[in-house]
C-alpha positions as CSV (number, residue, x, y, z in Angstrom):
1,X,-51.7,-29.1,-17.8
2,X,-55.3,-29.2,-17.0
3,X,-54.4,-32.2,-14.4
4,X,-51.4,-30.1,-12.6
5,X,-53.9,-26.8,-12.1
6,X,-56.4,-29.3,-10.7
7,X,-53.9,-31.0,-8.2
8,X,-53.6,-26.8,-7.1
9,X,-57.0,-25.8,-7.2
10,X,-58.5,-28.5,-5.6
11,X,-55.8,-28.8,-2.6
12,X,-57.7,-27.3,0.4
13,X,-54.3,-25.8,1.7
14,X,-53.4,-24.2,-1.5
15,X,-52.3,-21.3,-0.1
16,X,-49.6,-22.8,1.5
17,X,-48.9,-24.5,-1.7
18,X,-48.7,-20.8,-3.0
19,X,-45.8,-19.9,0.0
20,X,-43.8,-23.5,-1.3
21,X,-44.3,-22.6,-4.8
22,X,-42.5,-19.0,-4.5
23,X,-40.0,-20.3,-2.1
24,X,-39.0,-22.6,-4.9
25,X,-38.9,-19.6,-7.7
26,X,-36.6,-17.9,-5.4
27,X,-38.8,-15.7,-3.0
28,X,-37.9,-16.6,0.4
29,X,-39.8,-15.4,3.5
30,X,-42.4,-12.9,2.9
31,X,-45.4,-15.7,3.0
32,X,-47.9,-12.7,3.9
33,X,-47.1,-10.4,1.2
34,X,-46.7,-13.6,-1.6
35,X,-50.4,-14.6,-0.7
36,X,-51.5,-11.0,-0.9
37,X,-49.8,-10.4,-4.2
38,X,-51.1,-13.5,-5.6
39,X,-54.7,-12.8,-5.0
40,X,-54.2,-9.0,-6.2
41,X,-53.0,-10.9,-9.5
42,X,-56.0,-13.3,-9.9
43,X,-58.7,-10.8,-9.0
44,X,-57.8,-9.0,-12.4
45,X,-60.4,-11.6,-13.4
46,X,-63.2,-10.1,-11.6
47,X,-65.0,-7.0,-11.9
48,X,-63.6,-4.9,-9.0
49,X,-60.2,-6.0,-8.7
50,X,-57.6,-5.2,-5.8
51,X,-54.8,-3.1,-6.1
52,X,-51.6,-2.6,-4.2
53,X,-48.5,-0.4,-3.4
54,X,-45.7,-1.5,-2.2
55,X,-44.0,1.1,0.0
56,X,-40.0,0.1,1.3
57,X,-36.3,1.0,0.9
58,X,-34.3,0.3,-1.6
59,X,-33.0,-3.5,-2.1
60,X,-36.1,-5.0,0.1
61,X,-37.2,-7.0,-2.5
62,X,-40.0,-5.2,-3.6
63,X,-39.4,-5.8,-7.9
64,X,-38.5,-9.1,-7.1
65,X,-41.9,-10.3,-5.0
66,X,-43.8,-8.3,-8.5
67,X,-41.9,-10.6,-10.3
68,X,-42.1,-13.7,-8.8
69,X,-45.9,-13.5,-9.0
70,X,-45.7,-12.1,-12.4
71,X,-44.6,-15.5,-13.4
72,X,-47.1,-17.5,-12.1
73,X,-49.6,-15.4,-13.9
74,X,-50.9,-16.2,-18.0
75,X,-48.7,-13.8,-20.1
76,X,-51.2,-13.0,-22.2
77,X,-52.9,-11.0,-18.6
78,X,-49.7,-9.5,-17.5
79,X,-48.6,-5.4,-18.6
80,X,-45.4,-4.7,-16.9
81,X,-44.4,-1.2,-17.3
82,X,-41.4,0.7,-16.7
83,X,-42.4,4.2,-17.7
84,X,-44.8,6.2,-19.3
85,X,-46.0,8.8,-21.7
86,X,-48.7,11.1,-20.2
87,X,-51.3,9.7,-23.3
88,X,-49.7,5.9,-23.3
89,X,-52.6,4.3,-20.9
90,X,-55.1,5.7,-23.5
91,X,-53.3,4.3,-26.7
92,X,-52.6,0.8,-25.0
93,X,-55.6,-1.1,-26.4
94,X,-57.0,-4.0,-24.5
95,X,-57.0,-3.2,-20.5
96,X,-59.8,-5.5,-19.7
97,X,-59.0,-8.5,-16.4
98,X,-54.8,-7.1,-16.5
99,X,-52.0,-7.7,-13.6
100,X,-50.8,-4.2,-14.4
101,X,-47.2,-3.7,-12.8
102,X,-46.0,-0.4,-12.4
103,X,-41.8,0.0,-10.9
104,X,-42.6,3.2,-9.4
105,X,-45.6,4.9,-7.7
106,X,-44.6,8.8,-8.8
107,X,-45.8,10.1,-12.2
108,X,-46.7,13.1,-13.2
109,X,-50.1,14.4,-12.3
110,X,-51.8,13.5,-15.6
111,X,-51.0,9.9,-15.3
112,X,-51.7,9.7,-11.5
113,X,-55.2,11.1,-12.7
114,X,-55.4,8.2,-15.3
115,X,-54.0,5.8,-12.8
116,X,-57.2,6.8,-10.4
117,X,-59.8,6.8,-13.2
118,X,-58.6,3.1,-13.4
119,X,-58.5,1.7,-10.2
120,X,-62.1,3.6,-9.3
121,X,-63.9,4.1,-12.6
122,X,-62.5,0.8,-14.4
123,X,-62.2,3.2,-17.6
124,X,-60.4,6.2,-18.7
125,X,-62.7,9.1,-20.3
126,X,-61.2,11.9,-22.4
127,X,-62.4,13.9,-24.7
128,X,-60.5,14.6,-28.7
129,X,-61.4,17.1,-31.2
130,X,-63.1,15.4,-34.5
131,X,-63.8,16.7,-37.8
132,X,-67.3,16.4,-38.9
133,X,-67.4,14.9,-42.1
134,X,-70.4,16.4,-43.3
135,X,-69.8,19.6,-42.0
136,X,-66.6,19.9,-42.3
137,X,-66.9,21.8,-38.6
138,X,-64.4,20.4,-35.9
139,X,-66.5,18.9,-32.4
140,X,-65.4,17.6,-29.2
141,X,-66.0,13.7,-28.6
142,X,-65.7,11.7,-26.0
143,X,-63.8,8.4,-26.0
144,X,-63.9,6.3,-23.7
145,X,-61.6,2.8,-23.0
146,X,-62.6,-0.3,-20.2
147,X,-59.6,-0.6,-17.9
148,X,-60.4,-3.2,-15.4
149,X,-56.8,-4.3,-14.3
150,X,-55.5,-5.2,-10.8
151,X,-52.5,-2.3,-10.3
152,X,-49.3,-2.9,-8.1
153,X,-46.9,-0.1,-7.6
154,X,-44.0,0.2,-6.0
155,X,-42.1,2.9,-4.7
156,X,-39.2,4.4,-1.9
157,X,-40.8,7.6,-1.4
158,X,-43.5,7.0,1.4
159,X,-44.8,10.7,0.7
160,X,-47.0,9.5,-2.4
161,X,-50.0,10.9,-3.6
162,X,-52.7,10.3,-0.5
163,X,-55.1,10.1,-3.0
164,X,-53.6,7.0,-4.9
165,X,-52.6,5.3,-2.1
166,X,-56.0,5.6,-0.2
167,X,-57.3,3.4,-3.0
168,X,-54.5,0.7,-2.7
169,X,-53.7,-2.1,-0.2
170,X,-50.2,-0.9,1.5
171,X,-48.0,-3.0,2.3
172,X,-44.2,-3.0,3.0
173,X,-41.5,-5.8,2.4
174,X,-39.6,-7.4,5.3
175,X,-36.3,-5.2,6.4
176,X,-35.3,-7.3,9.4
177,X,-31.8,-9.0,9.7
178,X,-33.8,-12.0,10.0
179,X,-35.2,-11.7,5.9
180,X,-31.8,-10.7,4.9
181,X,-30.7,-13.9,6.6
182,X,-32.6,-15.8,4.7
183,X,-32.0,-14.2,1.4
184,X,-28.0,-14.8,2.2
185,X,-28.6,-18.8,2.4
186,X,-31.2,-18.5,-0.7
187,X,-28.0,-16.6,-2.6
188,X,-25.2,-18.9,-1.3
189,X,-27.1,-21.6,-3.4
190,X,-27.2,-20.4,-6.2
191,X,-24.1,-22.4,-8.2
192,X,-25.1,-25.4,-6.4
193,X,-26.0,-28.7,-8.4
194,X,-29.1,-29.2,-6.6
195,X,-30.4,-25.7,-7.0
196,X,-29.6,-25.7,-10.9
197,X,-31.6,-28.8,-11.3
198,X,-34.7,-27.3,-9.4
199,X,-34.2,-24.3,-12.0
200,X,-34.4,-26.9,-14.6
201,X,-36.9,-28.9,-14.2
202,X,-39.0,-28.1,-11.2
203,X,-39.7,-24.6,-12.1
204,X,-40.7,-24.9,-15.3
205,X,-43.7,-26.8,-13.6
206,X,-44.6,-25.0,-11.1
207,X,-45.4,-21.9,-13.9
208,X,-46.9,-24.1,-16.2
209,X,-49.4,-25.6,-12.8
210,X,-50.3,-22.0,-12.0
211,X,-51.0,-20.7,-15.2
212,X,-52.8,-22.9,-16.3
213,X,-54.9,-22.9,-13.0
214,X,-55.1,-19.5,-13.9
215,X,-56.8,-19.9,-17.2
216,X,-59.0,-22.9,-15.6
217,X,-60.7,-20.0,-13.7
218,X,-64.2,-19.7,-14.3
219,X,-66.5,-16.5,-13.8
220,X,-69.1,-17.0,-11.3
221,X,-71.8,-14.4,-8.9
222,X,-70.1,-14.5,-5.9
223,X,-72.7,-14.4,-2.8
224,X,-71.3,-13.4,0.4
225,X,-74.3,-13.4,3.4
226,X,-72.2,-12.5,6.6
227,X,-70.7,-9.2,5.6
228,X,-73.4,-7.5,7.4
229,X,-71.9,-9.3,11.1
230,X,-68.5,-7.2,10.0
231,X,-66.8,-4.7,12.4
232,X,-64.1,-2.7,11.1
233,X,-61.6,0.1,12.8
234,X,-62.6,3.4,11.6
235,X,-60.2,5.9,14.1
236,X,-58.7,6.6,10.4
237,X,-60.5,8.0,7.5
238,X,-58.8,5.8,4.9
239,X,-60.2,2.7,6.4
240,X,-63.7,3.6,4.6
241,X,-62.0,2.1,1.6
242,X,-59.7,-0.4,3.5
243,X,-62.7,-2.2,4.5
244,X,-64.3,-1.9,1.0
245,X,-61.6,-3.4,-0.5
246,X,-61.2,-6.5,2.8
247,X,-64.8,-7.4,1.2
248,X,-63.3,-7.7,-2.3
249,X,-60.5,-9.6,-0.6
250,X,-62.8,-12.5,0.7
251,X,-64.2,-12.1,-2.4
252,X,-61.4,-12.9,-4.4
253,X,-60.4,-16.2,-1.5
254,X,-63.6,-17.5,-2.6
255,X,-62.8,-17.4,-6.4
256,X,-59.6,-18.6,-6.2
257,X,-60.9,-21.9,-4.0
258,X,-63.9,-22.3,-6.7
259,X,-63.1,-26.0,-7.3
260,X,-63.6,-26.6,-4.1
261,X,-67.0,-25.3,-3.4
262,X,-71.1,-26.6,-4.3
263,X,-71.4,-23.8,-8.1
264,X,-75.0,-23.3,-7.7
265,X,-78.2,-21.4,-9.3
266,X,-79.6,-18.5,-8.6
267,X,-82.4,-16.8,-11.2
268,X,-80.7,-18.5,-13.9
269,X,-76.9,-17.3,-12.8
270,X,-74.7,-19.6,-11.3
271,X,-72.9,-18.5,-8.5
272,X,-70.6,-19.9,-5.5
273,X,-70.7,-18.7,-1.9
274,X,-68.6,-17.5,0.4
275,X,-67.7,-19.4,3.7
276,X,-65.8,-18.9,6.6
277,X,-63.0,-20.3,5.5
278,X,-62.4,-17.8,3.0
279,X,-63.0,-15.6,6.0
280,X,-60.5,-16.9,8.0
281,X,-58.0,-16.6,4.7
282,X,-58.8,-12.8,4.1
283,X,-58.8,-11.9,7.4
284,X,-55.4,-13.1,8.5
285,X,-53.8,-11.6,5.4
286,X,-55.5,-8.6,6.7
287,X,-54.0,-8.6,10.2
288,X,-50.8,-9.5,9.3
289,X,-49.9,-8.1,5.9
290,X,-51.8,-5.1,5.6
291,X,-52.9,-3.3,9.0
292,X,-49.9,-4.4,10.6
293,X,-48.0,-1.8,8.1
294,X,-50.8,0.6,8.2
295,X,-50.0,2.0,11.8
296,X,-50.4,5.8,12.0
297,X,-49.1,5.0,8.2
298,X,-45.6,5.2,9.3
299,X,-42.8,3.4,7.4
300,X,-41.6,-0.1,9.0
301,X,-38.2,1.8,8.5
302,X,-39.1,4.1,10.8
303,X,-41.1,2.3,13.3
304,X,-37.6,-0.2,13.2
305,X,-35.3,2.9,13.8
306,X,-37.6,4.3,16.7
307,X,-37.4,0.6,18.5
308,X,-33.9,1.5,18.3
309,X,-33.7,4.8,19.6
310,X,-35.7,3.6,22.5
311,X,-33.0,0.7,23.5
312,X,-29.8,3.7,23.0
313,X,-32.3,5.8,25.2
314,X,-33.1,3.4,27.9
315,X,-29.2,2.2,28.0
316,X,-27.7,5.3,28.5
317,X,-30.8,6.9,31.1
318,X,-29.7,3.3,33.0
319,X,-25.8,4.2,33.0
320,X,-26.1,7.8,33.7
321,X,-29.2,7.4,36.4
322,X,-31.7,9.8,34.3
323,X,-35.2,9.6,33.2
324,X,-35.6,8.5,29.6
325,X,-36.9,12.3,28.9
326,X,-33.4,13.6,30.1
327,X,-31.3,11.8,27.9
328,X,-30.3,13.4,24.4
329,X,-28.6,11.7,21.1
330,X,-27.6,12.7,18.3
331,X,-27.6,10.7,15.0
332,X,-23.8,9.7,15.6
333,X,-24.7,8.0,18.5
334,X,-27.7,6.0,16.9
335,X,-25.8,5.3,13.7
336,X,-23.1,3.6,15.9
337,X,-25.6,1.9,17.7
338,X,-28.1,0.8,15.2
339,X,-25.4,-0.3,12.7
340,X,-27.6,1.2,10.2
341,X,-26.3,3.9,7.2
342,X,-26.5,7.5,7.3
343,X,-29.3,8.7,4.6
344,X,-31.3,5.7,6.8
345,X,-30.8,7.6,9.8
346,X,-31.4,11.1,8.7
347,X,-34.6,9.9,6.5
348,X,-36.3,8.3,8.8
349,X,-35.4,10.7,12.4
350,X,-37.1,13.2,10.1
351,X,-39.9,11.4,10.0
352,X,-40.2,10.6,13.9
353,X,-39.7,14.4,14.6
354,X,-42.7,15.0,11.8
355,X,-44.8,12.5,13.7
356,X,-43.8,13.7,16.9
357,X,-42.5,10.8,18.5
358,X,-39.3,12.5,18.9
359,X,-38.4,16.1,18.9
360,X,-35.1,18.1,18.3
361,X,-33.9,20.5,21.2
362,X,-30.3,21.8,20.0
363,X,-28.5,22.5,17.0
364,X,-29.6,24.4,14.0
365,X,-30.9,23.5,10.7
366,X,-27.5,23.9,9.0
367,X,-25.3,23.4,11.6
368,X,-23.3,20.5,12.6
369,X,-25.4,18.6,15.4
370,X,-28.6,18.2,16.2
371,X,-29.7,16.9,19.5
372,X,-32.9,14.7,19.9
373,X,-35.4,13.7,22.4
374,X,-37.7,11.4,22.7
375,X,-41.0,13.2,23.3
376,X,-42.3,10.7,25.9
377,X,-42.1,7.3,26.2
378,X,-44.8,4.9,24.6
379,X,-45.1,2.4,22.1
380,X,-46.4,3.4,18.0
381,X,-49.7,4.1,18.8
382,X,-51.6,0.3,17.4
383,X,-54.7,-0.2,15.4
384,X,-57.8,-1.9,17.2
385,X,-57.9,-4.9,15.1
386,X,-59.9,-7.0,17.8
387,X,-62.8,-4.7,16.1
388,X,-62.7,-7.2,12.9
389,X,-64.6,-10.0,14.4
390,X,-62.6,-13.8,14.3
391,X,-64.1,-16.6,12.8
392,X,-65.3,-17.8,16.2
393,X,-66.8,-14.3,16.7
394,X,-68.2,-14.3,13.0
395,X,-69.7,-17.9,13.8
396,X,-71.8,-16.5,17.2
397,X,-73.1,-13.7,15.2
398,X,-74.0,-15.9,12.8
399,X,-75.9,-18.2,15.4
400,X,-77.4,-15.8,17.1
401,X,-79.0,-13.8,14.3
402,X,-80.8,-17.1,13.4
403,X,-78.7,-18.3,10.6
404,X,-78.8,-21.6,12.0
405,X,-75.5,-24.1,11.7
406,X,-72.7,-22.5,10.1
């Protein structure tokens, strides 16, 4: 076992070896959001771990990418949890370097109090009522419980608590025809010979490589020099943390590729140092997986159905000789168009009218129609991410502070 976790965590393209591994389990596509996942998992080991919330429709595949990660973790650091009593978190006992997973992201306020002592505190504090013994008077005490645990929820409604999700990575699963292609072939396999044997026997290794890889993991001082070169978008306020938690990303690149790095001393600690190849890592997952969902926070569901609207828009102003402003639809129209279901339609036109790409000018609340227009025509409004500096960027500042060679 020690000789398969080495083969992983001394392969300088390991995370690739991470988007084969899942692929074999069962996950297909989604190589952004398996890579993020997996390092949410193995930061559990470190003192400020990352968590995440997973925010798509039903059926996307968001319990399953949970799962398939869940697997490759030790069981021994994995709580999986279905539901909850408002007092269960306190009464759980050992919460200290967990993969916490949570099926949904809406609790009552108690536990989504609990849930943010966590994720920001790393302990929950509560005070009981004690008897004194010698006394015989009753006193209030405070208990407090270590809960350093990396926390993925997961949920459908995209109007969750602001405050929990401000202090999560949020990401979304892949709705395009192009991922439900892919998970049609992945299906149509499943009574095959070949993909029965790979059940069999390939799987089995693949765990028993990552697990114990996980274990192998050793705790270090992780030094990281060139944070102060970093630029980060701040036109929203929630990027204050965002960026906080991009630092603990690299962070966590750099622990997982620890066999593959000079562990050195520092006043009697050892520690291992970041490099721009973690950089690189991190900051790719950041692009692609996690501000690439976080525009204006608005659902991918949404953003796919407004894509849509434009093309039924632009079609019929071409056919009838009218400016895109001129032309109306109703959800009929867009329904027949799109292909896509009712509720999808009505849920996510609701949110383009609260957003104000697209307003309503006819029909009543309770009536039969409603009428919509697209308020002007423009694309989702984009997040600067040229402001977070590439590695060739990183490498100049680098230089030209006097850092010498990188």
């Amino acid at each position: 076992d020690k000789a398969l976790a080495m083969s992983f965590l001394t392969n300088p393209n390991m995370f690739a070896e991470i988007e084969h591994d899942t692929e074999i389990l069962g996950y297909v596509g989604e190589e952004t959001n398996k890579k993020l996942m997996y390092l949410a998992a193995t930061s559990r080991l470190l003192d400020d771990p990352i968590s995440i919330l997973i925010l798509s429709e039903s059926g996307s595949g968001k319990s399953y990418l949970v799962d398939t990660i869940k697997r490759l973790m030790p069981p021994e650091d994995v709580i999986d949890v279905t539901s909850l009593s408002d007092q269960a978190l306190n009464y759980m006992g050992d919460l200290e370097h967990k993969f916490m997973s949570l099926s949904e992201a809406v609790h009552k306020d108690v536990i989504e109090h609990q849930l943010r002592e966590m994720v920001s505190n790393k302990e929950l504090r509560r005070l009981v009522t004690k008897k004194d013994e010698a006394t015989g008077s009753m006193k209030a005490e405070q208990v407090s419980v270590k809960a350093i645990v990396s926390l993925v929820m997961s949920s459908t409604n995209y109007k969750v608590n602001p405050e929990n999700a401000s202090r999560s990575f949020v990401i979304q699963t892949d709705e395009s025809k192009e991922q439900t292609q892919r998970i049609y072939h992945r299906q149509r396999e499943k009574y095959t010979f070949e993909r029965q044997k790979i059940q069999k026997e390939v799987v089995p290794r693949i765990i028993r490589k990552h697990q114990s890889a996980q274990r192998m993991l050793k705790k270090y001082l992780i030094q990281n020099d060139f944070n102060q070169y970093l630029d980060f978008p701040d036109n929203m306020m929630r990027f204050r943390r965002d960026q906080d938690r991009f630092i603990d990303l690299i962070a966590v690149v750099c622990f997982v590729r620890q066999y593959q790095k000079q562990v050195k001393e520092r006043d009697a600690l050892l520690c291992i140092e970041c490099d721009l190849t973690d950089y690189a890592i991190a900051r790719q997952l950041l692009v692609e997986g996690i501000l690439s969902h976080s525009t204006d926070d608005m659902p991918s569901g949404t953003k796919r159905l407004f894509e849509m609207l434009r093309d039924l828009v632009a079609d019929k102003a071409d056919k009838r000789g009218l400016n895109a402003k001129e032309v109306t639809v109703i959800q009929k129209e867009l329904r027949e168009y799109s292909g896509l279901g009712h509720e999808f339609v009505k849920k996510h036109m609701r949110t383009l009218v609260e957003y104000e790409y697209v307003e309503v000018i006819s029909g009543r609340a309770n009536g039969t129609r409603r009428a919509y227009r697209l308020r002007e025509e423009r694309d989702i409004q984009a997040i600067r991410i040229d402001l977070i500096p590439t590695v060739e960027e990183m490498k100049k500042r680098i230089a030209e502070a006097g850092q010498g060679e990188v």
